[in-house]
C-alpha positions in Angstrom: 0.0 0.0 0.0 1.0 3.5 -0.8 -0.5 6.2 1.3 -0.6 9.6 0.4 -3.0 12.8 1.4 -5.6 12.5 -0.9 -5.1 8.9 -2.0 -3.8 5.2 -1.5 -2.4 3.0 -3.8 -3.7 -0.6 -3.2 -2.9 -3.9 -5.0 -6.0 -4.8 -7.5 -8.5 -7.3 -6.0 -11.6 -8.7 -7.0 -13.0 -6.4 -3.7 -12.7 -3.2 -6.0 -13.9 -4.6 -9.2 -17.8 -3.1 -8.5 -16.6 0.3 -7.2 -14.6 0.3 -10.7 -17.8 -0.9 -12.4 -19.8 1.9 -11.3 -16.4 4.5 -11.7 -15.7 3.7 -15.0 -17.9 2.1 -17.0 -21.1 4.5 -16.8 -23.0 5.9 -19.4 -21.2 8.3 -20.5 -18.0 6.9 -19.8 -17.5 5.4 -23.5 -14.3 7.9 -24.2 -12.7 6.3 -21.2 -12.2 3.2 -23.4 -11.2 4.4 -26.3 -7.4 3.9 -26.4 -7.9 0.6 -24.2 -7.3 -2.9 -25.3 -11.3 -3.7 -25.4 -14.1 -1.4 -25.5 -16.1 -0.6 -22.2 -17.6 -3.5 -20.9 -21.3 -4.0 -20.5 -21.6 -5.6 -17.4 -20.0 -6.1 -14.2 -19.4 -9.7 -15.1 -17.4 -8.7 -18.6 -15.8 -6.3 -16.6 -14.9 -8.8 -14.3 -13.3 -11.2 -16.7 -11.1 -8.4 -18.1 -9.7 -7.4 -14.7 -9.3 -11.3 -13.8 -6.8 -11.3 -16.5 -5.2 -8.3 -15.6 -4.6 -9.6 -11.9 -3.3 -12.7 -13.2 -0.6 -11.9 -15.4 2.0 -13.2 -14.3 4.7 -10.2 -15.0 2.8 -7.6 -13.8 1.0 -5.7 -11.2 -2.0 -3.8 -11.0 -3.0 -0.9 -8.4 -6.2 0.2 -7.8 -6.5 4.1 -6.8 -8.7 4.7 -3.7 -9.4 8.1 -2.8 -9.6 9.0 0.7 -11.6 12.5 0.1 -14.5 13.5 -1.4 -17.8 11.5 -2.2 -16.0 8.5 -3.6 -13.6 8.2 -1.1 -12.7 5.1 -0.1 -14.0 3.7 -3.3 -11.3 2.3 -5.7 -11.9 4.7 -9.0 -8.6 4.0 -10.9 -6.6 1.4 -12.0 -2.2 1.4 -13.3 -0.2 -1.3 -13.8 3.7 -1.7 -13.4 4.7 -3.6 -16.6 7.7 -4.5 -18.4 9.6 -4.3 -14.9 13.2 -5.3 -15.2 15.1 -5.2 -11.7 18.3 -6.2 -13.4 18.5 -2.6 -15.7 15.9 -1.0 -12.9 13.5 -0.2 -15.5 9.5 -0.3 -15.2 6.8 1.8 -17.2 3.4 2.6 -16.0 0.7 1.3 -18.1 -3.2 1.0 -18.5 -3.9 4.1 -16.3 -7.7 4.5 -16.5 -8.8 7.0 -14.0 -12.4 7.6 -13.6 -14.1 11.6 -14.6 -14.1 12.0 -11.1 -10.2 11.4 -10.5 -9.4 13.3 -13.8 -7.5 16.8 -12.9 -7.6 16.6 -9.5 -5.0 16.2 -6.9 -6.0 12.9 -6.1 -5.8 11.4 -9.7 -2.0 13.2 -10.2 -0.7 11.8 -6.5 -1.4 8.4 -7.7 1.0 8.7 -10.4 3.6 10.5 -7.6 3.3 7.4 -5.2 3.8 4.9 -7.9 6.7 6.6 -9.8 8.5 7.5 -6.0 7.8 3.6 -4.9 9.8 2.8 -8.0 12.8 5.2 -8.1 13.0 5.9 -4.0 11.5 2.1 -2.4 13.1 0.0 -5.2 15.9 2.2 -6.5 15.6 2.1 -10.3 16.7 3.9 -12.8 14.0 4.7 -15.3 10.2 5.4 -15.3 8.4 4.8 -18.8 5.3 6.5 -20.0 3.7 5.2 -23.3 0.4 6.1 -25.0 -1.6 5.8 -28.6 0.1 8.9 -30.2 -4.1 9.9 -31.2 -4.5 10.0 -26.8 -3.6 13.6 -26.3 -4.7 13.6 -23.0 -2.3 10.9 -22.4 0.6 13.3 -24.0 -0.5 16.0 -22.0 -0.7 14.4 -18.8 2.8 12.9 -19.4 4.4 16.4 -20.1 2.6 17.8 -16.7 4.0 15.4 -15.0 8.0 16.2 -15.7 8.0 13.2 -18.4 10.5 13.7 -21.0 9.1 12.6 -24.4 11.3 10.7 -26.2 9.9 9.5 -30.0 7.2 7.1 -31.5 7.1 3.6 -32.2 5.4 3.6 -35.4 2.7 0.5 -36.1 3.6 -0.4 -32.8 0.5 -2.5 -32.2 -3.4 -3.2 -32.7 -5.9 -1.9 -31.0 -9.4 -2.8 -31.2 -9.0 -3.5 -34.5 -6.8 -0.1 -35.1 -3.7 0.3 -36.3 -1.8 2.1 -32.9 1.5 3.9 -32.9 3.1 4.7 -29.7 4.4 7.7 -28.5 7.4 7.2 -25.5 8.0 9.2 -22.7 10.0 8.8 -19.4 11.7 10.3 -16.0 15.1 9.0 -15.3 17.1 8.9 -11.8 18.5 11.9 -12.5 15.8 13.7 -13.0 13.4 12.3 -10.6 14.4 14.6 -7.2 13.8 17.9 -9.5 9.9 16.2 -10.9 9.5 15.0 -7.5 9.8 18.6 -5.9 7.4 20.1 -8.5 5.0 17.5 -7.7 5.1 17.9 -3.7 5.0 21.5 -4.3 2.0 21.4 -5.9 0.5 18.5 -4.2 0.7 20.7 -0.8 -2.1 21.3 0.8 -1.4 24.9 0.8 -1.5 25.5 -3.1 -5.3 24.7 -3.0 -8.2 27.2 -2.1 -11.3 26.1 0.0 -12.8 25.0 -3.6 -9.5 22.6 -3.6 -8.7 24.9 -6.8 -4.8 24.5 -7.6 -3.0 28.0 -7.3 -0.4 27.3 -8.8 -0.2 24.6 -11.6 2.1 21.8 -11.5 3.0 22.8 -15.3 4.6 26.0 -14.1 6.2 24.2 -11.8 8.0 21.3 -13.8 11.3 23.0 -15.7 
């Protein structure tokens, strides 16, 4: 578990997979899903059999993201996964983030990505943190620039997704750069650059150089 102020980090379980049902896969949730491997499941049950899989591959691990403010707190609304982790070159990229509308842009939603990558430079030492995303997600790409990643080319024809031909745009934070991205993210993540409203003051974009 990784606690933070407005979040924890929790391994997946089959526990959260309702609370993600309801978080992410509501009516008008279909843009969600877009840039995923399958479209938005129907039903708890489909939804169910997707995240089965995901728990049970055997190279990776999947977090759920539980809020611990607002009206879903305590409700798991997000989901990343650590893949391609190799200890030996202390590598691991963060993959299949899908945060729900109500995690999206909020303080919440942008210290679960701060706990994961600090777990993986700071708890386990390594020396690289990979973003990757559809280069059509720009979203994805702009998230990744907020958060201090370094973008780095694309992989083109990389893969298939739902029938679509993807390429993939690459972005990381090394070692190196990590204490100077971590800052800017504390910075903003203190409670003190938010209003009543928990409006950012300052954004963490200004604050990543």
């Amino acid at each position: 578990m990784l606690e933070g102020r407005y979040l924890r980090v929790v391994p997946l379980t089959s526990a959260h997979y309702s609370d993600l049902f309801a978080a992410v896969c509501g009516p008008d949730d279909d843009p969600l899903w877009t840039y995923r491997p399958i479209a938005k499941p129907t039903s708890l049950a489909n939804l169910w059999m997707h995240l089965a899989a995901v728990v049970d591959a055997p190279d990776d691990l999947t977090f759920a993201m539980v809020p611990t403010e607002g009206e879903g707190a305590g409700r798991a609304a997000g989901i990343a996964s650590f893949m391609r982790v190799e200890p030996r070159t202390g590598q691991v990229e963060v993959a299949g983030v899908l945060l729900a509308r109500t995690l999206q842009r909020t303080r919440a939603g942008t210290e679960a990505i701060h706990l994961l990558m600090r777990h993986a430079f700071e708890d386990l030492g390594y020396r690289r943190f990979e973003w990757k995303c559809d280069s059509l997600n720009e979203p994805s790409r702009r998230a990744a620039r907020r958060l201090g990643f370094v973008y780095e080319g694309r992989f083109r024809n990389h893969m298939v997704t739902q029938g679509r031909n993807r390429d993939t745009d690459w972005f990381s934070v090394t070692d190196g750069e990590w204490p100077e991205v971590s800052a800017a993210h504390q910075a903003w993540l203190d409670p003190g650059n938010f209003d009543d409203d928990g409006q950012q003051l300052i954004s963490l974009s200004s604050l990543i150089k």
